[in-house]
mmJSON file of the N, C-alpha and C atoms, coordinates in Angstrom:
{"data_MODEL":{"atom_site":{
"group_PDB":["ATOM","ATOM","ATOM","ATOM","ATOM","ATOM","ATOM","ATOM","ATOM","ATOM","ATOM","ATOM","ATOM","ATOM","ATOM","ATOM","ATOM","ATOM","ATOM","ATOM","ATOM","ATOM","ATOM","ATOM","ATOM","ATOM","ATOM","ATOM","ATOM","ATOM","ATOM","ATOM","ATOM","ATOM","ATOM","ATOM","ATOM","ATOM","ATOM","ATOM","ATOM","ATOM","ATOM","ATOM","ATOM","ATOM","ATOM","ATOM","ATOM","ATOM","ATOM","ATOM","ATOM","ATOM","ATOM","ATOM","ATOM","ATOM","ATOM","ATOM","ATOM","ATOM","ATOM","ATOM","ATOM","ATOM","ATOM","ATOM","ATOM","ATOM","ATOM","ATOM","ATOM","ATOM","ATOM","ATOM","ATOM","ATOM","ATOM","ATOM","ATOM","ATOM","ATOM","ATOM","ATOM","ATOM","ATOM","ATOM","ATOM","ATOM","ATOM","ATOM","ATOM","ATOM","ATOM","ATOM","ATOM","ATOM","ATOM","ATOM","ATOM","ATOM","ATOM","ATOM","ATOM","ATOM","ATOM","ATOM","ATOM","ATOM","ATOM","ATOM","ATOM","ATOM","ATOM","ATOM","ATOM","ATOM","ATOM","ATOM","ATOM","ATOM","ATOM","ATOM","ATOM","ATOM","ATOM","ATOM","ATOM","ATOM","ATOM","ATOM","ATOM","ATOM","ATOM","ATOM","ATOM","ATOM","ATOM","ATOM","ATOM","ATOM","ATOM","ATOM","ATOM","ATOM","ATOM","ATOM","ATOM","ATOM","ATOM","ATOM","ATOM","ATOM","ATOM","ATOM","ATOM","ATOM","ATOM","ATOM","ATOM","ATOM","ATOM","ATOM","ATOM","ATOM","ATOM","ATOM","ATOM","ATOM","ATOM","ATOM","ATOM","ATOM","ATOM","ATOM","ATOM","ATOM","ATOM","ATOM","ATOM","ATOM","ATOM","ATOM","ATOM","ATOM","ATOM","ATOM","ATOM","ATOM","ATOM","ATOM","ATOM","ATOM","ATOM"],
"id":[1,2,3,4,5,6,7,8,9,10,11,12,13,14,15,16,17,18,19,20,21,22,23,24,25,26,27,28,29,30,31,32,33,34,35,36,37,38,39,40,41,42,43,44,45,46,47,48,49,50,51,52,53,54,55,56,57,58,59,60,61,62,63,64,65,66,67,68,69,70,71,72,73,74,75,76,77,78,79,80,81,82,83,84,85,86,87,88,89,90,91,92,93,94,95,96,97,98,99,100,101,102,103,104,105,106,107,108,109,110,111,112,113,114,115,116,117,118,119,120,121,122,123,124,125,126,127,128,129,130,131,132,133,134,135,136,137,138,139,140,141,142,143,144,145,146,147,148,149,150,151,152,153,154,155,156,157,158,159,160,161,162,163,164,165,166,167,168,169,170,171,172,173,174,175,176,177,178,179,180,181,182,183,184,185,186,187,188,189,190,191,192,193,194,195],
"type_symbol":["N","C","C","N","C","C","N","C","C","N","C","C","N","C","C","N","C","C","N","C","C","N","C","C","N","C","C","N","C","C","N","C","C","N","C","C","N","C","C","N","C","C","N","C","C","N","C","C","N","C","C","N","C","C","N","C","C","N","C","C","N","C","C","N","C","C","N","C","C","N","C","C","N","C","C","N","C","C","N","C","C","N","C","C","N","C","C","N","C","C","N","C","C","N","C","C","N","C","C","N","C","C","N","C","C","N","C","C","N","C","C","N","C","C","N","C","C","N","C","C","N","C","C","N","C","C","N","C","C","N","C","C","N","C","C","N","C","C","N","C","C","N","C","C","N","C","C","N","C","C","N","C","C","N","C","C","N","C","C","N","C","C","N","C","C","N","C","C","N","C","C","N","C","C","N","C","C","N","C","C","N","C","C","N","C","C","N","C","C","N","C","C","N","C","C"],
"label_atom_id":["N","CA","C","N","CA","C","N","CA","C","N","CA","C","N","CA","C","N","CA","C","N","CA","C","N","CA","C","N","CA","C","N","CA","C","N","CA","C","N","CA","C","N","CA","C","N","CA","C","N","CA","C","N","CA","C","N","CA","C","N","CA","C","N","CA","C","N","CA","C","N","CA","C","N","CA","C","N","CA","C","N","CA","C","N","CA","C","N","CA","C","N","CA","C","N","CA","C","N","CA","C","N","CA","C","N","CA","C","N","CA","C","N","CA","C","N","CA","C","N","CA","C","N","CA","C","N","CA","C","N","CA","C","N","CA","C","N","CA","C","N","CA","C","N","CA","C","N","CA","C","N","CA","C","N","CA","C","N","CA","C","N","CA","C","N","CA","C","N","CA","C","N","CA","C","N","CA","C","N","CA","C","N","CA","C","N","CA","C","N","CA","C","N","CA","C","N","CA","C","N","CA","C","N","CA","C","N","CA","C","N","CA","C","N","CA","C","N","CA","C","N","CA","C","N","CA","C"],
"label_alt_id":[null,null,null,null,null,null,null,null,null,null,null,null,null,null,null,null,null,null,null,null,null,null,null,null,null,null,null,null,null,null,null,null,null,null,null,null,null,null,null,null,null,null,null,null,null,null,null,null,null,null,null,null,null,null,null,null,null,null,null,null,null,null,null,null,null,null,null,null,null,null,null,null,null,null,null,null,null,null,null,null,null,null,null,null,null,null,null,null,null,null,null,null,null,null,null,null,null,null,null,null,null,null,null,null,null,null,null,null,null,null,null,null,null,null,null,null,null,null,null,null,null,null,null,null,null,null,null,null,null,null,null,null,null,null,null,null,null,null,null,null,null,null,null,null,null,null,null,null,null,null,null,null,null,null,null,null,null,null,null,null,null,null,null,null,null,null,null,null,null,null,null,null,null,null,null,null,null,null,null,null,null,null,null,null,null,null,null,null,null,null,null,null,null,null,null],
"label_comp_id":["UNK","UNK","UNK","UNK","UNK","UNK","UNK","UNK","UNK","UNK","UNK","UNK","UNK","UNK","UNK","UNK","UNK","UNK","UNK","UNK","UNK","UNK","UNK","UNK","UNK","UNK","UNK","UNK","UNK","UNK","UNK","UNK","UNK","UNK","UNK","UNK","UNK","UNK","UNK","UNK","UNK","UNK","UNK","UNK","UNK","UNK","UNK","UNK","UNK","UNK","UNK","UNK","UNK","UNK","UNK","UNK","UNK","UNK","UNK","UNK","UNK","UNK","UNK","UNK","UNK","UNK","UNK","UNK","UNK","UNK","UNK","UNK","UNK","UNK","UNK","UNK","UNK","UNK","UNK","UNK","UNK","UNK","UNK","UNK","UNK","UNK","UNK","UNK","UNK","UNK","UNK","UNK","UNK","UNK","UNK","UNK","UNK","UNK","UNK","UNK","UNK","UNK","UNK","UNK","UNK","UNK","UNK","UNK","UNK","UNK","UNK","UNK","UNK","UNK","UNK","UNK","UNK","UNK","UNK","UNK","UNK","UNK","UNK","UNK","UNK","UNK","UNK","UNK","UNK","UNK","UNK","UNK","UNK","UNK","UNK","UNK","UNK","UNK","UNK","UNK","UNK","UNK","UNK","UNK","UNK","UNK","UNK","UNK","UNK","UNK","UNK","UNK","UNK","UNK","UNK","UNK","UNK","UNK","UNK","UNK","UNK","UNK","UNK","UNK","UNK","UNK","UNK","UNK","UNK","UNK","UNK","UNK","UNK","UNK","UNK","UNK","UNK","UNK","UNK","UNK","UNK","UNK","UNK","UNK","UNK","UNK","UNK","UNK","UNK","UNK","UNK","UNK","UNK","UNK","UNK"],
"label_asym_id":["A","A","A","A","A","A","A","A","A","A","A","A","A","A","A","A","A","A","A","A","A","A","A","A","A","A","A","A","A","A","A","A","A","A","A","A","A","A","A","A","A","A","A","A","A","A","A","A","A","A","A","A","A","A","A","A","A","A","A","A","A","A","A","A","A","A","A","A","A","A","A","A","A","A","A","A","A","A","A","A","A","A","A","A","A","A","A","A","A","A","A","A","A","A","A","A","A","A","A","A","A","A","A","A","A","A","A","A","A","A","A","A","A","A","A","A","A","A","A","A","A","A","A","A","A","A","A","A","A","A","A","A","A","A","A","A","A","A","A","A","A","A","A","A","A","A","A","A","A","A","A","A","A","A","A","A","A","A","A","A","A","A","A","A","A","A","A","A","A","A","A","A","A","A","A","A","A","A","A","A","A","A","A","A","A","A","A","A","A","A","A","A","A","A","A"],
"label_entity_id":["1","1","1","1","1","1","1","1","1","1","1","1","1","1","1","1","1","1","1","1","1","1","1","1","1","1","1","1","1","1","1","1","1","1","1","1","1","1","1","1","1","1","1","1","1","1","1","1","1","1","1","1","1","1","1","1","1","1","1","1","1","1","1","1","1","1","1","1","1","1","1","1","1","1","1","1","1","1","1","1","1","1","1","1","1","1","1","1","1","1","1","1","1","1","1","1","1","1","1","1","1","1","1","1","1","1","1","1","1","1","1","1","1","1","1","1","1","1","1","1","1","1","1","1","1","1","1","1","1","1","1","1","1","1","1","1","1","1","1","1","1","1","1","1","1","1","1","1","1","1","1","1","1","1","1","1","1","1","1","1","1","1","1","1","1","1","1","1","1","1","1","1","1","1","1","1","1","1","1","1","1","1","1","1","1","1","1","1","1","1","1","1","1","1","1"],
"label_seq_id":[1,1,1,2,2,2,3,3,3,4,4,4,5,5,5,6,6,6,7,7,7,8,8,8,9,9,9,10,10,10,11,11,11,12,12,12,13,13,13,14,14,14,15,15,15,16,16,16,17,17,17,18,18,18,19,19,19,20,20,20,21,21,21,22,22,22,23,23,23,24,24,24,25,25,25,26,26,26,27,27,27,28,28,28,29,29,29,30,30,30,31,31,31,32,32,32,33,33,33,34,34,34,35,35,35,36,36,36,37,37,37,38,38,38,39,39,39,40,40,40,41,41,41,42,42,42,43,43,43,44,44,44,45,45,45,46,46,46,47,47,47,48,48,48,49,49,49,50,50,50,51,51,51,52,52,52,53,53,53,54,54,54,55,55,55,56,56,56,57,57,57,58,58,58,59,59,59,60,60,60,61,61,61,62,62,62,63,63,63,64,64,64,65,65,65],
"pdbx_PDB_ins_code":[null,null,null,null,null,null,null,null,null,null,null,null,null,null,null,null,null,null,null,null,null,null,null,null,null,null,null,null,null,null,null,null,null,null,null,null,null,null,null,null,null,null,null,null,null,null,null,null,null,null,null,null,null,null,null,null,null,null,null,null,null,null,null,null,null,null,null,null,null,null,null,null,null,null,null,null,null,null,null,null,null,null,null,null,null,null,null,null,null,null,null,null,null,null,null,null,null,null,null,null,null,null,null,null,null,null,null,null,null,null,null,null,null,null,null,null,null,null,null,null,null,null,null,null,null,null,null,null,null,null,null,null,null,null,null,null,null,null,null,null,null,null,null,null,null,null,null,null,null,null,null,null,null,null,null,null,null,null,null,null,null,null,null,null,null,null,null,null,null,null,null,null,null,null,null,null,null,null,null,null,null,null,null,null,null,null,null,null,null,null,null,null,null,null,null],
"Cartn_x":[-11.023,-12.055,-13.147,-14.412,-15.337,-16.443,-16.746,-17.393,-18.436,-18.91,-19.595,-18.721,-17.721,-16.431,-16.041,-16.115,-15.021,-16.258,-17.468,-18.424,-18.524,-18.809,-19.078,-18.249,-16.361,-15.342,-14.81,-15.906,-15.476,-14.265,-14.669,-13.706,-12.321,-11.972,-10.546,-10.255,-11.131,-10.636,-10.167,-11.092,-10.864,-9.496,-8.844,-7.588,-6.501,-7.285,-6.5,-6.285,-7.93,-7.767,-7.159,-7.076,-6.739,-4.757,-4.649,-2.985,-2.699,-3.729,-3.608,-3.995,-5.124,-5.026,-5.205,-3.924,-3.289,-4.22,-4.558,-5.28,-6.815,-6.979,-8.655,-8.482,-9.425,-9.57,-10.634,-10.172,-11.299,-12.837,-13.186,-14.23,-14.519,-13.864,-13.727,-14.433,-13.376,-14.334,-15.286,-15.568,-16.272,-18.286,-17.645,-19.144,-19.377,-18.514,-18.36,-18.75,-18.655,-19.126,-19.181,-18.695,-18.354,-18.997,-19.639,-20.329,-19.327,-19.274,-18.373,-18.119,-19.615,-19.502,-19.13,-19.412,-19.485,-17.594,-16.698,-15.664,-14.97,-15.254,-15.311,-14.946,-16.19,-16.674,-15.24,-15.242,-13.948,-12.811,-12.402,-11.445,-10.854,-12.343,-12.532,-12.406,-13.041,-12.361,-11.183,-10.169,-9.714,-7.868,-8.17,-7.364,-7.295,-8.88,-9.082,-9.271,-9.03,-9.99,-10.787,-11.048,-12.321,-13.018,-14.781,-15.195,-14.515,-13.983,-13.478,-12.093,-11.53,-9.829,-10.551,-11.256,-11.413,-12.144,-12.931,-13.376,-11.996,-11.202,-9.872,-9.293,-8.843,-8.442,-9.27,-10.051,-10.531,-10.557,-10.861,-10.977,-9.348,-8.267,-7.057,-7.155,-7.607,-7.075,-7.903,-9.113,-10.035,-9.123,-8.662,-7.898,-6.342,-6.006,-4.588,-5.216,-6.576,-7.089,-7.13],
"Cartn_y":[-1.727,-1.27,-0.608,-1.424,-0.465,0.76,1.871,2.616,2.867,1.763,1.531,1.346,0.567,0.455,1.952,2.719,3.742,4.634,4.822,5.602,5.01,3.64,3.415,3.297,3.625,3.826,5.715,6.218,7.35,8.345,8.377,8.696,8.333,7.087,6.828,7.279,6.784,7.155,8.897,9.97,10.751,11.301,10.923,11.077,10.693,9.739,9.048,10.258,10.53,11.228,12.702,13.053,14.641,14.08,12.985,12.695,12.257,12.402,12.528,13.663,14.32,15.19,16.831,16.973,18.024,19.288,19.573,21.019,20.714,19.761,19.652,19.828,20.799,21.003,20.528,20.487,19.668,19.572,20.894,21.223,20.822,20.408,20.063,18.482,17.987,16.832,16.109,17.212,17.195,17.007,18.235,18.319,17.094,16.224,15.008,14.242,14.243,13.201,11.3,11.228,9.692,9.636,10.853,11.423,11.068,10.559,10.111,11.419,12.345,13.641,14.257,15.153,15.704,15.729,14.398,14.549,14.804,14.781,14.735,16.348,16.909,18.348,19.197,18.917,19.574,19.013,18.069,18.017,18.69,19.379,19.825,21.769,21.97,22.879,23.353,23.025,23.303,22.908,21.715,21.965,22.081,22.399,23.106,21.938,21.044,19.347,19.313,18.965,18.24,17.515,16.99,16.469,15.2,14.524,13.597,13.424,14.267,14.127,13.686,14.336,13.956,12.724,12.069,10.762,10.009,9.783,8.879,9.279,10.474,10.101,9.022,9.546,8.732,7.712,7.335,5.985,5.159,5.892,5.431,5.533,6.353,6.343,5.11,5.183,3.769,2.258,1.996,1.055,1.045,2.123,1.904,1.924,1.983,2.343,1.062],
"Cartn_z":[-0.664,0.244,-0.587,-0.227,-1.028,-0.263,-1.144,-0.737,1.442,1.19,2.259,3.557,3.368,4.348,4.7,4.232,4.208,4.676,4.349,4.99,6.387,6.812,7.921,8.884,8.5,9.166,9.039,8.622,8.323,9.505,10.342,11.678,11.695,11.359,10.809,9.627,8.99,7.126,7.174,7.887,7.259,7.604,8.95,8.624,7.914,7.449,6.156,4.737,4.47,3.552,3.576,5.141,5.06,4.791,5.187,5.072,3.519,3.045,0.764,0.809,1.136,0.648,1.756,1.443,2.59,2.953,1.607,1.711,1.68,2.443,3.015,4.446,4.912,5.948,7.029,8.326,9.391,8.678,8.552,8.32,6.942,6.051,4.348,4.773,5.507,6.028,6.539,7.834,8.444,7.687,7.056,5.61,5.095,4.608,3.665,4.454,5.907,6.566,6.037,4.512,4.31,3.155,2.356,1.389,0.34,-0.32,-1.968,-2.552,-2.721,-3.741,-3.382,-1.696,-0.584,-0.773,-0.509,-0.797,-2.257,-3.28,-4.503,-4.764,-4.41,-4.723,-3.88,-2.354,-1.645,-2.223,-2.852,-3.714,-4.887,-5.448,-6.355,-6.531,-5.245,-4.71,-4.507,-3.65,-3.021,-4.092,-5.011,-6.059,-6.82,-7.377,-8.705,-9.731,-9.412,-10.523,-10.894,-12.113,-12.257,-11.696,-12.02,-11.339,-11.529,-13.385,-13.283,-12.692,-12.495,-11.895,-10.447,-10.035,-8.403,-7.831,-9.017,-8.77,-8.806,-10.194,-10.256,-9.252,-8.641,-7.498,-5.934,-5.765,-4.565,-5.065,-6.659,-7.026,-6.161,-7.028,-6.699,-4.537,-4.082,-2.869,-1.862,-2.297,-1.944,-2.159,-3.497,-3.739,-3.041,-2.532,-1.529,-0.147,0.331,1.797,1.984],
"occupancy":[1.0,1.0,1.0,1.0,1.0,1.0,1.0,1.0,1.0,1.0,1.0,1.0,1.0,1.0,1.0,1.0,1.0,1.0,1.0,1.0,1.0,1.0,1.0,1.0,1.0,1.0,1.0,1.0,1.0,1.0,1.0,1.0,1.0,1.0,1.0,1.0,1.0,1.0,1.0,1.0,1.0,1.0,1.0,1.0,1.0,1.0,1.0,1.0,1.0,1.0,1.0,1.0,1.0,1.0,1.0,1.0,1.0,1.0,1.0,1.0,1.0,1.0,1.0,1.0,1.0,1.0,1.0,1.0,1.0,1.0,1.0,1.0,1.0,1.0,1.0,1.0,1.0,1.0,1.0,1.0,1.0,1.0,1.0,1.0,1.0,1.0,1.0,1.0,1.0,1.0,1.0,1.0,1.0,1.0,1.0,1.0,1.0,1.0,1.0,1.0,1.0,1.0,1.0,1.0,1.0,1.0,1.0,1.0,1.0,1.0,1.0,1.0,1.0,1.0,1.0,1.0,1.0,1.0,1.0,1.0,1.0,1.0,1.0,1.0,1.0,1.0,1.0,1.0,1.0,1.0,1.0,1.0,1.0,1.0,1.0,1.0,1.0,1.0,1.0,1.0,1.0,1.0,1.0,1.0,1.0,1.0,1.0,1.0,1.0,1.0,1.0,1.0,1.0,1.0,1.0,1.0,1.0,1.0,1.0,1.0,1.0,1.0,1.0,1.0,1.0,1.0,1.0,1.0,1.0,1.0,1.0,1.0,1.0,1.0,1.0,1.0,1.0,1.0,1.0,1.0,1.0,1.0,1.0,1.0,1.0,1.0,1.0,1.0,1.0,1.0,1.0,1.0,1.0,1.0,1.0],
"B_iso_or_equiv":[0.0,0.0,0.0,0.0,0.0,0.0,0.0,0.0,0.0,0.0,0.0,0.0,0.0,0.0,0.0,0.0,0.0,0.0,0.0,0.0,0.0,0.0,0.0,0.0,0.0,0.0,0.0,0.0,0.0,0.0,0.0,0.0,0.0,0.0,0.0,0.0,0.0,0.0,0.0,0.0,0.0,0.0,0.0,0.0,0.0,0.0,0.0,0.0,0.0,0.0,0.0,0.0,0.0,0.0,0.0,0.0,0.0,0.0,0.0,0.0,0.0,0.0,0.0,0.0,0.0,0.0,0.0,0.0,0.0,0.0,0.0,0.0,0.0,0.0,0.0,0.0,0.0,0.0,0.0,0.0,0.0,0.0,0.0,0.0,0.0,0.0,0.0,0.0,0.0,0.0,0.0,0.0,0.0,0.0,0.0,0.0,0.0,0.0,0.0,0.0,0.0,0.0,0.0,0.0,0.0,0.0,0.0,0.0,0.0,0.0,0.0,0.0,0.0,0.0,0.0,0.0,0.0,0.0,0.0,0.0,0.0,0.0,0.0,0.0,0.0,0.0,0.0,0.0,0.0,0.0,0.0,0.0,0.0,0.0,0.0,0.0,0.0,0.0,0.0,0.0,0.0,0.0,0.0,0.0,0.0,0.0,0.0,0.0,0.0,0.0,0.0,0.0,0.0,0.0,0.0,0.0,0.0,0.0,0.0,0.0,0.0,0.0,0.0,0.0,0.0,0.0,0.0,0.0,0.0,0.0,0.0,0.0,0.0,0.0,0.0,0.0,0.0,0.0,0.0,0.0,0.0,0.0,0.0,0.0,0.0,0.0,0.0,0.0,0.0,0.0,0.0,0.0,0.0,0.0,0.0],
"pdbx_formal_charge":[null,null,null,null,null,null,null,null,null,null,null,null,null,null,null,null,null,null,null,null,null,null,null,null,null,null,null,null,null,null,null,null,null,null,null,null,null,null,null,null,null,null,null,null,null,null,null,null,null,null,null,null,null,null,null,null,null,null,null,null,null,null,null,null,null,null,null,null,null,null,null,null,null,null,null,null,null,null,null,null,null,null,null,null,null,null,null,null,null,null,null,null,null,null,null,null,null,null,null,null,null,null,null,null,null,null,null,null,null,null,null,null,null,null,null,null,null,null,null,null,null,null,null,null,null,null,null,null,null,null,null,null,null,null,null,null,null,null,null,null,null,null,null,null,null,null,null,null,null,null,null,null,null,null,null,null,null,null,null,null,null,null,null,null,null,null,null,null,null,null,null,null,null,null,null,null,null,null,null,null,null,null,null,null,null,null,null,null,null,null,null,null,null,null,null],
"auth_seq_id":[1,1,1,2,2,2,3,3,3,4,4,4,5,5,5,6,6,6,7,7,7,8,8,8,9,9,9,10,10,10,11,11,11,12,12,12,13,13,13,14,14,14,15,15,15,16,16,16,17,17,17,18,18,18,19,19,19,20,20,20,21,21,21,22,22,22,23,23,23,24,24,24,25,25,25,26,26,26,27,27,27,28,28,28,29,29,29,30,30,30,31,31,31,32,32,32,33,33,33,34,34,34,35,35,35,36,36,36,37,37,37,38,38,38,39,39,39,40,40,40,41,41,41,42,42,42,43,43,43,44,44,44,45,45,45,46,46,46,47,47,47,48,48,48,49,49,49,50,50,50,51,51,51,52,52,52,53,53,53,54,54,54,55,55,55,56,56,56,57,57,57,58,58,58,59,59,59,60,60,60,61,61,61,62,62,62,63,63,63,64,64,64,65,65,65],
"auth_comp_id":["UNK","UNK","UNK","UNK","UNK","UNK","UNK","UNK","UNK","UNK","UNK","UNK","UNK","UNK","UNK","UNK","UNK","UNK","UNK","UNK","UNK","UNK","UNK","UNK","UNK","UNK","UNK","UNK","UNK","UNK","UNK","UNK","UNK","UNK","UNK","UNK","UNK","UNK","UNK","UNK","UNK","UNK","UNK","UNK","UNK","UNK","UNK","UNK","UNK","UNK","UNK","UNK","UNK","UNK","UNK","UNK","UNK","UNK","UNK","UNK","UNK","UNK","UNK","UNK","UNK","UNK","UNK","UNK","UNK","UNK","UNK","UNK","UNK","UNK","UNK","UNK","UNK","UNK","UNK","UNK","UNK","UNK","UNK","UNK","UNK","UNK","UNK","UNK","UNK","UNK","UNK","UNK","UNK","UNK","UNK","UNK","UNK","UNK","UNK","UNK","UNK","UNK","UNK","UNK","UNK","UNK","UNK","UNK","UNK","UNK","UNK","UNK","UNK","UNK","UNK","UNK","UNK","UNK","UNK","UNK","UNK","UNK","UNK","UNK","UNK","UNK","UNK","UNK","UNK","UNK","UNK","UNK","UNK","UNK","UNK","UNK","UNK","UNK","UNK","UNK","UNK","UNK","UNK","UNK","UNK","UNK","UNK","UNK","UNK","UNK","UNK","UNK","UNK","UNK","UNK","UNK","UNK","UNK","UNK","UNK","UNK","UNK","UNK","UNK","UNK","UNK","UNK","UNK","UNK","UNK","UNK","UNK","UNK","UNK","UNK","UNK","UNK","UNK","UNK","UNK","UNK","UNK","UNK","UNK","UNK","UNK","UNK","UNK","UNK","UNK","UNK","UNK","UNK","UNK","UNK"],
"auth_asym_id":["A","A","A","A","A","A","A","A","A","A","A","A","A","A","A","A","A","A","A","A","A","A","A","A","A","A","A","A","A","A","A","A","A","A","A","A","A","A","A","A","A","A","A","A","A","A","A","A","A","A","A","A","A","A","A","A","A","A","A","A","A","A","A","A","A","A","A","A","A","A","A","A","A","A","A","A","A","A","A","A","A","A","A","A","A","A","A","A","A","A","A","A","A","A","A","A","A","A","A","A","A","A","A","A","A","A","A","A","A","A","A","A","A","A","A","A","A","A","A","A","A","A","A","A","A","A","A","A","A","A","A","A","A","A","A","A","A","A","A","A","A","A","A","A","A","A","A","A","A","A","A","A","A","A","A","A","A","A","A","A","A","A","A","A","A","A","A","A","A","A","A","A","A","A","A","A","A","A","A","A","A","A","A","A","A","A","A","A","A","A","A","A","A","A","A"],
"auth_atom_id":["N","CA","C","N","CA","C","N","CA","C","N","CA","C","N","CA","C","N","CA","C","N","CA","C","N","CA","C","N","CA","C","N","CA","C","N","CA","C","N","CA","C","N","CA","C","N","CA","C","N","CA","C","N","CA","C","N","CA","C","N","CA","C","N","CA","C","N","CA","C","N","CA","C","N","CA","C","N","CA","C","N","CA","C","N","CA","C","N","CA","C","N","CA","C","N","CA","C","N","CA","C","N","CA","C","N","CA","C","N","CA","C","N","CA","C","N","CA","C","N","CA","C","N","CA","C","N","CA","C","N","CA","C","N","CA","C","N","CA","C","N","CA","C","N","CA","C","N","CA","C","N","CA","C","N","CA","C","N","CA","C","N","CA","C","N","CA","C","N","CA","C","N","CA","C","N","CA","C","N","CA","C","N","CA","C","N","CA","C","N","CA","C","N","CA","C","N","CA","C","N","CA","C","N","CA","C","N","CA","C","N","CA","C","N","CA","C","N","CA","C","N","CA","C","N","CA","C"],
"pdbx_PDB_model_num":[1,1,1,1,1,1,1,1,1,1,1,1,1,1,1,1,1,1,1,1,1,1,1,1,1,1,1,1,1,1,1,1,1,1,1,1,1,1,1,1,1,1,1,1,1,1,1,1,1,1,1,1,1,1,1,1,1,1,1,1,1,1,1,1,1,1,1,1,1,1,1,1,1,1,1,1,1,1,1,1,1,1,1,1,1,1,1,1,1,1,1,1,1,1,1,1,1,1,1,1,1,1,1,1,1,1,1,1,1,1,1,1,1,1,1,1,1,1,1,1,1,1,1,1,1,1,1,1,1,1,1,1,1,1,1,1,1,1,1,1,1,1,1,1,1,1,1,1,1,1,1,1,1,1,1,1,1,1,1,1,1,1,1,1,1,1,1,1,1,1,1,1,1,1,1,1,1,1,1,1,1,1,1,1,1,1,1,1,1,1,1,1,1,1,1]
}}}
């Protein structure tokens, strides 16, 4: 699934992503709205990653979505 899929399904996806990644909250998402960085950055937050740890991840979670 690429990028654009996943923004323009954002409403499903993001329960996808709050079910990877646990400690994002409504509102963690809500912000990201389908935003790549937007999610990136609350990733980055919230477990303390890098900016590059938190791209390979969504990289990896895009490719299992």
């Amino acid at each position: 699934m690429n990028w654009d899929q996943i923004q323009g399904n954002w409403k499903i996806m993001k329960g996808k992503a709050q079910e990877n990644w646990g400690e994002l909250t409504d509102d963690d998402l809500d912000k990201a709205e389908g935003n790549r960085d937007q999610l990136e950055g609350a990733i980055q937050r919230r477990y303390g990653k890098s900016k590059e740890e938190a791209r390979a991840e969504v990289d990896r979670w895009m490719a299992g979505s």
